[in-house]
MOPAC internal coordinates of N, CA, C and O (Angstrom, degrees):
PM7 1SCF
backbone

  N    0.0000 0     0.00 0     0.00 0    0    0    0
  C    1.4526 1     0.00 0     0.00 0    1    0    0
  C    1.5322 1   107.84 1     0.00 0    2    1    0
  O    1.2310 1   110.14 1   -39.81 1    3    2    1
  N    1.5868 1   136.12 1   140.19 1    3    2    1
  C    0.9416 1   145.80 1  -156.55 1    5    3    2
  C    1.6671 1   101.56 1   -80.07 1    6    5    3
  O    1.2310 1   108.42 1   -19.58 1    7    6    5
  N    1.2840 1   139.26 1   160.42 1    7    6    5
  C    1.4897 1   122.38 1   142.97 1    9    7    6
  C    1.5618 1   121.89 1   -85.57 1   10    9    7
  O    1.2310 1   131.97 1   -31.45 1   11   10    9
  N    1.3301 1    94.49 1   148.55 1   11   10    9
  C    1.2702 1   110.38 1   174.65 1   13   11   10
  C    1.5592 1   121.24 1  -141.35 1   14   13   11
  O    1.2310 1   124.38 1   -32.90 1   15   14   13
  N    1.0212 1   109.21 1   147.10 1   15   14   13
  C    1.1430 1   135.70 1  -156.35 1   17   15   14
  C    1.8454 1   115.61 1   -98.71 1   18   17   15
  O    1.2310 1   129.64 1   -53.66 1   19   18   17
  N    1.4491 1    99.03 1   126.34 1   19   18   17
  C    1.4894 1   129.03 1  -158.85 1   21   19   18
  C    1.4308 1   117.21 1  -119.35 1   22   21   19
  O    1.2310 1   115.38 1   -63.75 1   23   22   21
  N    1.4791 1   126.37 1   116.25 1   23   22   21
  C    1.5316 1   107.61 1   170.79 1   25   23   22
  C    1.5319 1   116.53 1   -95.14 1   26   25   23
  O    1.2310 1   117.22 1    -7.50 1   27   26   25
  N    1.3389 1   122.90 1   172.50 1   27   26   25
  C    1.4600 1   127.07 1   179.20 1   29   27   26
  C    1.6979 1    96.42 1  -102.57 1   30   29   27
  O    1.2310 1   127.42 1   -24.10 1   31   30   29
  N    1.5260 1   103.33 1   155.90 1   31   30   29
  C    1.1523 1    99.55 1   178.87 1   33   31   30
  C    1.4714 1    98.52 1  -127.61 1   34   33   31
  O    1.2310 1   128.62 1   -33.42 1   35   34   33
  N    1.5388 1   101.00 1   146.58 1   35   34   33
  C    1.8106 1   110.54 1  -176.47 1   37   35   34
  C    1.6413 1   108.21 1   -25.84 1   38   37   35
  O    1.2310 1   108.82 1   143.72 1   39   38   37
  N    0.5976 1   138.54 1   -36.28 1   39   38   37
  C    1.5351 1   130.44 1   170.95 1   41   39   38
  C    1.5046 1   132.90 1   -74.12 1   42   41   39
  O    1.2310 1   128.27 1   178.36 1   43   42   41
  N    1.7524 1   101.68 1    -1.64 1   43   42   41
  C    1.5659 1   118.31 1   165.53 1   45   43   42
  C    1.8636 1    99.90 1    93.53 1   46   45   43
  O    1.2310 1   124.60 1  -167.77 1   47   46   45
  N    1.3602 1   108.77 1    12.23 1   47   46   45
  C    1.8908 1    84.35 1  -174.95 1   49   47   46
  C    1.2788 1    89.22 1  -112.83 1   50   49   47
  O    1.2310 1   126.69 1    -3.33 1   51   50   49
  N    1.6646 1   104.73 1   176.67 1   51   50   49
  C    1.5681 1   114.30 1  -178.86 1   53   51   50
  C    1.0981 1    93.30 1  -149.42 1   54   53   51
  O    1.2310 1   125.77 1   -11.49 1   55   54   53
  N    1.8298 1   106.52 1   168.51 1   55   54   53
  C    1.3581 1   112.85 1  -162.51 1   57   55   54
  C    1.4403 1   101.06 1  -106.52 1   58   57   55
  O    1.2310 1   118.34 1   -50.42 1   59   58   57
  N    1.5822 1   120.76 1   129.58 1   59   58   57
  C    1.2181 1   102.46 1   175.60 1   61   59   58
  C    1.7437 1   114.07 1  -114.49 1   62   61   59
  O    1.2310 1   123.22 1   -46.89 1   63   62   61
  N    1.5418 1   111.43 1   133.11 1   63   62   61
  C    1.3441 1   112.37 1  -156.02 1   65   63   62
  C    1.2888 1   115.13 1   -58.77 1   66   65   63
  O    1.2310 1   121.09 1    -0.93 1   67   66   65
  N    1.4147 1   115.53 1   179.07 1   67   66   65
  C    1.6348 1   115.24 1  -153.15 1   69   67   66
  C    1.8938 1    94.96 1   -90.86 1   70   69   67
  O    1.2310 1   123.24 1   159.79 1   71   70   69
  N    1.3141 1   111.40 1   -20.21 1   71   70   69
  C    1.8694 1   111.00 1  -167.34 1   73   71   70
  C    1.8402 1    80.60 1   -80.63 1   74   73   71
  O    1.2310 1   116.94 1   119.08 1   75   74   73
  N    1.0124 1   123.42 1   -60.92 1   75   74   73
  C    1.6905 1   116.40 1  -176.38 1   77   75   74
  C    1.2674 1   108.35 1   -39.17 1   78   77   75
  O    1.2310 1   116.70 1   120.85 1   79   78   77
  N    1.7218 1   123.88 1   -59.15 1   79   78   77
  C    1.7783 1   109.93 1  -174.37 1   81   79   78
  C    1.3621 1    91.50 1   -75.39 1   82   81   79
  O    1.2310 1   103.15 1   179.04 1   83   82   81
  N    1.3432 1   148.55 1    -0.96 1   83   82   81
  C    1.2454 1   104.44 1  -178.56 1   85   83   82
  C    1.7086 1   101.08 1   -97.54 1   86   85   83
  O    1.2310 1   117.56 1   156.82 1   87   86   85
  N    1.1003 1   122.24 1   -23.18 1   87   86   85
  C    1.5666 1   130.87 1   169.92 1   89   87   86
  C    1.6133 1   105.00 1   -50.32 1   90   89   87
  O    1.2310 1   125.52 1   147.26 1   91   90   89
  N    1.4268 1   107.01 1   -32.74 1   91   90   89
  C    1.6302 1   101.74 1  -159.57 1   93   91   90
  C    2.0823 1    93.54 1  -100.12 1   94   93   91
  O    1.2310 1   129.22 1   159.29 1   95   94   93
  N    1.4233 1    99.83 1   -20.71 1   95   94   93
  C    1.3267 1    83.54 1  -163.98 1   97   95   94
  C    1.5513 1   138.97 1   106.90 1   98   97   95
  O    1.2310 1   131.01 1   173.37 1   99   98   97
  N    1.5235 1    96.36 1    -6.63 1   99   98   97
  C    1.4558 1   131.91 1  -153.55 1  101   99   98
  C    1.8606 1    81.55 1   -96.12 1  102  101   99
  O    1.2310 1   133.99 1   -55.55 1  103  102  101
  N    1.6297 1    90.56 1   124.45 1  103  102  101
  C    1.6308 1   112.05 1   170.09 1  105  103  102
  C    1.8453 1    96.51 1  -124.05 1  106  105  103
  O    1.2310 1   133.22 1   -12.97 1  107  106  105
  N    1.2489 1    92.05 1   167.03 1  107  106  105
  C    1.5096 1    96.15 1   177.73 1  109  107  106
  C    1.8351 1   118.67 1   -77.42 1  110  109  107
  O    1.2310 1   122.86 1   -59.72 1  111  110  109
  N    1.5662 1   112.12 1   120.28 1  111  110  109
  C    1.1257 1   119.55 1   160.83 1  113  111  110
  C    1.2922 1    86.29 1   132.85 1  114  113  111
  O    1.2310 1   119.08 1   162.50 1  115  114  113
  N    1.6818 1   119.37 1   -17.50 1  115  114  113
  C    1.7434 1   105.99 1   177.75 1  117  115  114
  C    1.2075 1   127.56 1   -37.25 1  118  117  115
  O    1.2310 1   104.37 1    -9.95 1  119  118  117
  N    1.4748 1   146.45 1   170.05 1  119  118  117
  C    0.8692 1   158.84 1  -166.59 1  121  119  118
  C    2.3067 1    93.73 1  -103.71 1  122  121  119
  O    1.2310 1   127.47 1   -24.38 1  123  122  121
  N    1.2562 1   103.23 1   155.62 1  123  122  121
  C    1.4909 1    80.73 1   155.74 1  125  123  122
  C    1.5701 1    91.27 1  -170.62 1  126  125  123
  O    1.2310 1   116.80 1   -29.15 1  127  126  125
  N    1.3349 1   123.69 1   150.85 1  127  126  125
  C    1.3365 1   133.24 1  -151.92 1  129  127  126
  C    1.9860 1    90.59 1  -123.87 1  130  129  127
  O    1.2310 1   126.34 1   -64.72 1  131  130  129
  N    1.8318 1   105.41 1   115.28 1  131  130  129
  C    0.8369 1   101.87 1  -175.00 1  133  131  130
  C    1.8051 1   116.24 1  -116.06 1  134  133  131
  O    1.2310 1   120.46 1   -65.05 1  135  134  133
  N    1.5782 1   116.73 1   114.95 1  135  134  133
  C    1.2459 1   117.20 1   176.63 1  137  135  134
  C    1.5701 1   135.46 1   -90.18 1  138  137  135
  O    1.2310 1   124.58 1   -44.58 1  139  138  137
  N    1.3649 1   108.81 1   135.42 1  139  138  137
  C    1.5077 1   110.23 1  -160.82 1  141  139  138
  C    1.4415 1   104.88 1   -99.81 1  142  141  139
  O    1.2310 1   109.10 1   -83.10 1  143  142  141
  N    1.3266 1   138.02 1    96.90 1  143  142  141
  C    1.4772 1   130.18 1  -170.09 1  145  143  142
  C    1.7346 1   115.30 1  -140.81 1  146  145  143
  O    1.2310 1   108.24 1   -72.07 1  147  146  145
  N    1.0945 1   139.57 1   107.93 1  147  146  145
  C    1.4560 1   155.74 1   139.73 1  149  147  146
  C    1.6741 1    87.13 1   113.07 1  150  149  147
  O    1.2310 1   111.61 1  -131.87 1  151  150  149
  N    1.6206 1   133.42 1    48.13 1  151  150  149
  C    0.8367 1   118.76 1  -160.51 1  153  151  150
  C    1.8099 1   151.10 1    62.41 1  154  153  151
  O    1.2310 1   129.28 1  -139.79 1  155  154  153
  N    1.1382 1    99.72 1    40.21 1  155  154  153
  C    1.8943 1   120.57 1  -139.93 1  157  155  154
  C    1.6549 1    90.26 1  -156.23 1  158  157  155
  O    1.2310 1   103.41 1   -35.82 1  159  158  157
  N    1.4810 1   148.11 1   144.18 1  159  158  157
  C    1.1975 1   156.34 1   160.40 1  161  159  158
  C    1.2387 1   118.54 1  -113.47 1  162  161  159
  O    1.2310 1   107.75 1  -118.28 1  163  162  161
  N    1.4564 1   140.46 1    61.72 1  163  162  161
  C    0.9552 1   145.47 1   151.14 1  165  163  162
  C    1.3548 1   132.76 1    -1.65 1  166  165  163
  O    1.2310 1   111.30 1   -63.65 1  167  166  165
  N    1.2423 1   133.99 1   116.35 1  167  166  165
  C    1.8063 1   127.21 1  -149.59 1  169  167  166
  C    1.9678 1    80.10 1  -126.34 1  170  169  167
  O    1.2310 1   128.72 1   -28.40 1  171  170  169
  N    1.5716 1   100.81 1   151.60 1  171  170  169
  C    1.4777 1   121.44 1   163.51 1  173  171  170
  C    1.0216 1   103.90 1  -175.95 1  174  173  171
  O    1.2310 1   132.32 1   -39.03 1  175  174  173
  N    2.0209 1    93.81 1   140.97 1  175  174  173
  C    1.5059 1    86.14 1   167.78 1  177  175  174
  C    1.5511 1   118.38 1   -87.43 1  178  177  175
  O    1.2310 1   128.98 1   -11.59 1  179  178  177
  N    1.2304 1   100.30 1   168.41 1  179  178  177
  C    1.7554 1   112.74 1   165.69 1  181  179  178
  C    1.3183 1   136.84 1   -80.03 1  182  181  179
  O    1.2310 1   116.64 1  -142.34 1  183  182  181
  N    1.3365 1   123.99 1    37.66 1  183  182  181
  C    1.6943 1   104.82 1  -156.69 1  185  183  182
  C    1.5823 1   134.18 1   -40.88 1  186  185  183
  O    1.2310 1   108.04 1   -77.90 1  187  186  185
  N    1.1504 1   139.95 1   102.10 1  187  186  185
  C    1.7142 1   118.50 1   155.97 1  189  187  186
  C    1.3723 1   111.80 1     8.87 1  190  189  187
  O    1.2310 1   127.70 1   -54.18 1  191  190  189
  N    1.4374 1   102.78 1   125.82 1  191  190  189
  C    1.1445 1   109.78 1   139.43 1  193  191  190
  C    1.5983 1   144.75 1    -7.33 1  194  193  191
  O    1.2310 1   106.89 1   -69.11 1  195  194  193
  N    1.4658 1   142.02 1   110.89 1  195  194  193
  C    1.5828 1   102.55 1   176.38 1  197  195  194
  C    1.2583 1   131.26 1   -52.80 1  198  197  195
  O    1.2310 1   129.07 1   -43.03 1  199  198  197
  N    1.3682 1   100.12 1   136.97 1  199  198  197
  C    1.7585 1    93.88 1   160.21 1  201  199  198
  C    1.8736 1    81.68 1   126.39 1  202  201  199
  O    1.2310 1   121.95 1   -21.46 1  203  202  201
  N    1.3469 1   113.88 1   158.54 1  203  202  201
  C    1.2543 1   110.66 1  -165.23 1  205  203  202
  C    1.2597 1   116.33 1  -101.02 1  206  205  203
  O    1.2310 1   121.48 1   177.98 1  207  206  205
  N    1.7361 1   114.77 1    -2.02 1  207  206  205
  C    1.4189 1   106.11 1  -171.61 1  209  207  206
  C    1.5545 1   128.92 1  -132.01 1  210  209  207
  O    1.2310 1   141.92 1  -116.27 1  211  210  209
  N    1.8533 1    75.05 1    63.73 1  211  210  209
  C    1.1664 1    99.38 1  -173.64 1  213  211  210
  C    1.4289 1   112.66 1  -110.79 1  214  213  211
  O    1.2310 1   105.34 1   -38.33 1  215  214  213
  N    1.8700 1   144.75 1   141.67 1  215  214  213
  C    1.0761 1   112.75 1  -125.04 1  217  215  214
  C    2.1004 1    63.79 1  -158.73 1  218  217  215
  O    1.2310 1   121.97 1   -36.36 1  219  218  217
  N    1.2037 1   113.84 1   143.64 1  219  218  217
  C    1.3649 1   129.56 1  -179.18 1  221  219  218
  C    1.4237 1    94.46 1   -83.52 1  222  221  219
  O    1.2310 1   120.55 1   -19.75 1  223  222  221
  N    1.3061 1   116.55 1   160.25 1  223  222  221
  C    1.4621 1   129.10 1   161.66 1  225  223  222
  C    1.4183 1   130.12 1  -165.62 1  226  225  223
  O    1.2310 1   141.11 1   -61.18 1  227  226  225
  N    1.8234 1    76.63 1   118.82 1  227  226  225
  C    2.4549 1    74.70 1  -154.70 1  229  227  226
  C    1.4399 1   104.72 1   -72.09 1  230  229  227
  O    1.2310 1   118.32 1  -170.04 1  231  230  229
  N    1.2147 1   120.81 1     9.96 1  231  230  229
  C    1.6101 1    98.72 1  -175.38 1  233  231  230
  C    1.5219 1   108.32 1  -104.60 1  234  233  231
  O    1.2310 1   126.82 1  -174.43 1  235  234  233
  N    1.6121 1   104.49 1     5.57 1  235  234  233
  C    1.4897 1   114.85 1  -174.23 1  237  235  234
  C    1.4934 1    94.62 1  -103.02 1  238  237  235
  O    1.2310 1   124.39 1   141.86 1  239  238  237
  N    1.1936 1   109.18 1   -38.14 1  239  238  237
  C    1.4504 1   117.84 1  -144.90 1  241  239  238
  C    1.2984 1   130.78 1    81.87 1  242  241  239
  O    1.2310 1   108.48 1  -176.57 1  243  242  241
  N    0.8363 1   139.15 1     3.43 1  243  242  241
  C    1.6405 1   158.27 1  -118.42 1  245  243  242
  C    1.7158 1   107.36 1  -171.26 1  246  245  243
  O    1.2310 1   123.46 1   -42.78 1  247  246  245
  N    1.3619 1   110.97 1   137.22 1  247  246  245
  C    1.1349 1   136.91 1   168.11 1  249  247  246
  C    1.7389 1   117.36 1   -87.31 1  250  249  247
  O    1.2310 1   125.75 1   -77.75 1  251  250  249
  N    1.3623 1   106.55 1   102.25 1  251  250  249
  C    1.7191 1   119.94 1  -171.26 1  253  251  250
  C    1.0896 1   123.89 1  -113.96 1  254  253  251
  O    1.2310 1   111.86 1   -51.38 1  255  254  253
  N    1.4777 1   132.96 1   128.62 1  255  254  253
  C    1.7021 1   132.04 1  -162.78 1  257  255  254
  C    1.4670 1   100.19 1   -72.32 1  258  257  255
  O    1.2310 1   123.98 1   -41.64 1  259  258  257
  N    0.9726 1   109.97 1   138.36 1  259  258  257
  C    1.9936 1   117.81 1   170.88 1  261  259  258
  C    0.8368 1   112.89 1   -50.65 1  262  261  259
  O    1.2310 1   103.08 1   174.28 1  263  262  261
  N    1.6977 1   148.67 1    -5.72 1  263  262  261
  C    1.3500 1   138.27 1   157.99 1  265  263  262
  C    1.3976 1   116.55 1   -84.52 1  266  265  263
  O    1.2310 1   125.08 1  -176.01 1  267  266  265
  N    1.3598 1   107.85 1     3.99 1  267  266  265
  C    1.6507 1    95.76 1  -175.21 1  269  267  266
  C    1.7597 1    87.23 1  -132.33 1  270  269  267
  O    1.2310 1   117.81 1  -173.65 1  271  270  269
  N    1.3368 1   121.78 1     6.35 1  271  270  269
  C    1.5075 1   101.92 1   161.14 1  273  271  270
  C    1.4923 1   116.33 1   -69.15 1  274  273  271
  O    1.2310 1   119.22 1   144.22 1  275  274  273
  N    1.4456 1   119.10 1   -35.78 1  275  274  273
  C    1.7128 1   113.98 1   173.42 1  277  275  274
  C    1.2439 1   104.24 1   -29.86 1  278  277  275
  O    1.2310 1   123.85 1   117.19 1  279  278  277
  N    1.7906 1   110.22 1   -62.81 1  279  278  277
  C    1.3799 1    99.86 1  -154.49 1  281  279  278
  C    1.5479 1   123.29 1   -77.71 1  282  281  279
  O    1.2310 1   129.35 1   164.18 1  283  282  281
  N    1.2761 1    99.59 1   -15.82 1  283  282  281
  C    1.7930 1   108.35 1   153.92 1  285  283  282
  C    1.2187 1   113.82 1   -27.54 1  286  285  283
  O    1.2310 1   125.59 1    99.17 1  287  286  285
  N    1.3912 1   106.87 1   -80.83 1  287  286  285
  C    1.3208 1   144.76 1  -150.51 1  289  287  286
  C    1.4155 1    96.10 1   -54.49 1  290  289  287
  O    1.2310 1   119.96 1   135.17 1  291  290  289
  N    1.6145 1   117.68 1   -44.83 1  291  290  289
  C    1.2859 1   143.98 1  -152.17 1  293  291  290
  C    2.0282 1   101.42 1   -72.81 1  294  293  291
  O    1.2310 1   132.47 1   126.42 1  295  294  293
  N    1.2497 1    93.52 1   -53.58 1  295  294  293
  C    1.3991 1   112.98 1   158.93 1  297  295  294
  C    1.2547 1   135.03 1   -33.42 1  298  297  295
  O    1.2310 1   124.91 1    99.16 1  299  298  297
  N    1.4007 1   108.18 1   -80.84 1  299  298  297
  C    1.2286 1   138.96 1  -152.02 1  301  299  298
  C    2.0387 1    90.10 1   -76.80 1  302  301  299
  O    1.2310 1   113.24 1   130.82 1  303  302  301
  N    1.2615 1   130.38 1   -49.18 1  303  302  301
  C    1.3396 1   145.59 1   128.73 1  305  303  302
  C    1.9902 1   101.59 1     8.36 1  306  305  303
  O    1.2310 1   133.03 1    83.86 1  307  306  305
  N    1.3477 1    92.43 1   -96.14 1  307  306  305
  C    1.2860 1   106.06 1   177.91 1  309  307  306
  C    1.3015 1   129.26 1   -35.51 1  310  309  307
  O    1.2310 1   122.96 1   141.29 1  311  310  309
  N    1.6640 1   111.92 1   -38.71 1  311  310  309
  C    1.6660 1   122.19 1  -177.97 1  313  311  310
  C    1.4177 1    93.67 1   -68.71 1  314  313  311
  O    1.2310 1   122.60 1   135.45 1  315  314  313
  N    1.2276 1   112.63 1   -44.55 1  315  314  313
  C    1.8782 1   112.82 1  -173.58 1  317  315  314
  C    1.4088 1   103.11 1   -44.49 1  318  317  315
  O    1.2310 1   117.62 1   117.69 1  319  318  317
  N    1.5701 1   122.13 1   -62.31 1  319  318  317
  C    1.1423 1   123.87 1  -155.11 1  321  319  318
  C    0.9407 1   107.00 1   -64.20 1  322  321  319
  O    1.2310 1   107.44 1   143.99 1  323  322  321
  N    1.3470 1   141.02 1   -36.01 1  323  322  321
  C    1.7642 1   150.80 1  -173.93 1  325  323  322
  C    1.4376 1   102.21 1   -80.98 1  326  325  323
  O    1.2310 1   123.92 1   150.20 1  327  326  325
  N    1.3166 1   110.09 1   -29.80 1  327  326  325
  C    1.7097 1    94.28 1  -175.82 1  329  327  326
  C    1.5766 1    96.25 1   -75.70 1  330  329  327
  O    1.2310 1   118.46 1   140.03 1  331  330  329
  N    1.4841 1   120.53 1   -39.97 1  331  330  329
  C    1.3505 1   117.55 1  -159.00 1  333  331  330
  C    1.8810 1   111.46 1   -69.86 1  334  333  331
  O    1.2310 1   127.84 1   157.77 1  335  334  333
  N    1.6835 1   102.52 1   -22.23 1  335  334  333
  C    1.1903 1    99.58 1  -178.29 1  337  335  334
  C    1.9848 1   112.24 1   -94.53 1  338  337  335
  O    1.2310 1   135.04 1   174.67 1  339  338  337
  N    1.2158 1    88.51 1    -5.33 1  339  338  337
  C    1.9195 1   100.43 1   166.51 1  341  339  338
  C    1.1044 1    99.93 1   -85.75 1  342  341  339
  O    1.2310 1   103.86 1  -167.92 1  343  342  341
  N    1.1055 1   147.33 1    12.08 1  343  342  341
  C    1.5771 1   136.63 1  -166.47 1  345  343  342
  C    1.9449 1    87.55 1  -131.99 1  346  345  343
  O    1.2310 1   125.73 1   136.86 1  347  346  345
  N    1.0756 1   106.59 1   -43.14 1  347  346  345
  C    1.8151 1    94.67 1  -172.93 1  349  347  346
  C    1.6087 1   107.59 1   -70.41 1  350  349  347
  O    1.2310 1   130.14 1   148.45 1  351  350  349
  N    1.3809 1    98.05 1   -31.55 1  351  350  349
  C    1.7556 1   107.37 1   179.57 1  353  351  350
  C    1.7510 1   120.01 1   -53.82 1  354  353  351
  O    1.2310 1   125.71 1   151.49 1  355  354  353
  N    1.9874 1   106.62 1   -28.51 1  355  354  353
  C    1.4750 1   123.29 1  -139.52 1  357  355  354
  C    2.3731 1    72.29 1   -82.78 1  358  357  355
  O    1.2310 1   120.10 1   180.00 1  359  358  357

């Protein structure tokens, strides 16, 4: 495949052409794992996990099955409440 040439836009993204995602497979919302080596940035995608119910999560970083986002959720919930009641205490 030939190179071609891409600009960044003030906000740091770039466009990557449609023969590349379709070579790579890359649909919108993919995940893609990017490597920085001898000066060169290496692009891949990430697939999910098998199995379909598996659900990305940028604040984890991490890809998590929908039965265990409750308990995320369930969590992450909880730290709020303790931080908020360490904060009325301070």
């Amino acid at each position: 495949m030939a190179t071609t040439l891409s600009t960044i836009t003030p906000e740091g993204l770039i466009e990557i052409p449609d023969e590349y995602r379709q070579a790579l497979g890359i649909k919108p919302n993919d995940r893609l794992a990017l490597t920085l080596e001898d000066g060169s940035i290496q692009v891949r995608r990430v697939p999910p996990p098998p199995g379909s119910d598996w659900f990305w999560v940028p604040m984890r970083n991490e890809w998590v099955q929908w039965n265990d986002i409750q308990d995320i959720v369930k969590d992450e919930l909880a730290q709020r409440i303790v931080g908020r009641m360490n904060s009325h205490d301070e």
